[in-house]
N, C-alpha and C positions, 0 to 999 in steps of 0.2 A: 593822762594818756595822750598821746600824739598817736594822728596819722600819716600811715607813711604809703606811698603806692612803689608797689614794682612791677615791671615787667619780665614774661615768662617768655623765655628762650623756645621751649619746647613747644609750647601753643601760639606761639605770637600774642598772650592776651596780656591786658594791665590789669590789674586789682590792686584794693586798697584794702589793709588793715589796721587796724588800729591797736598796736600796742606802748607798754610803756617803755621806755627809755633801757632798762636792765632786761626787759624780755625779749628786747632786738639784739642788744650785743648776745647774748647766751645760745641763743636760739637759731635753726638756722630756719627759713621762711621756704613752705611748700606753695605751690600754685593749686588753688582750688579748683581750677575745673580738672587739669589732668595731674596732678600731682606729682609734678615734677620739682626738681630742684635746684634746674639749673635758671635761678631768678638772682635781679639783680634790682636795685631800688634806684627810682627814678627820682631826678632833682628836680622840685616842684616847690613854685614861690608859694611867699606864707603873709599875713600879716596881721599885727598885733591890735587890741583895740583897748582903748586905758581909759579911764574916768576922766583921768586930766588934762587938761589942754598944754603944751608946752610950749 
């Protein structure tokens, strides 16, 4: 599962959910406080953490 955040047009608020990968492309994302739809998913840095040194 990945987390994704988007922002809501109609509330001005961000929220994050966390879904998988196949449940984001299918699906279209409501905003939980006013349940609206017109949201759009914000770009937000990420980073990985590995056992091995490279």
């Amino acid at each position: 599962m990945s987390e994704y955040v988007f922002f809501c047009e109609d509330c001005n608020k961000e929220f994050t959910r966390s879904l998988h990968m196949a449940e984001r492309e299918k699906d279209s994302v409501t905003c939980p406080y006013c349940k609206g739809e017109n949201v759009h998913q914000v770009v937000t840095a990420f980073s990985a953490v590995t056992s091995k040194k490279s």
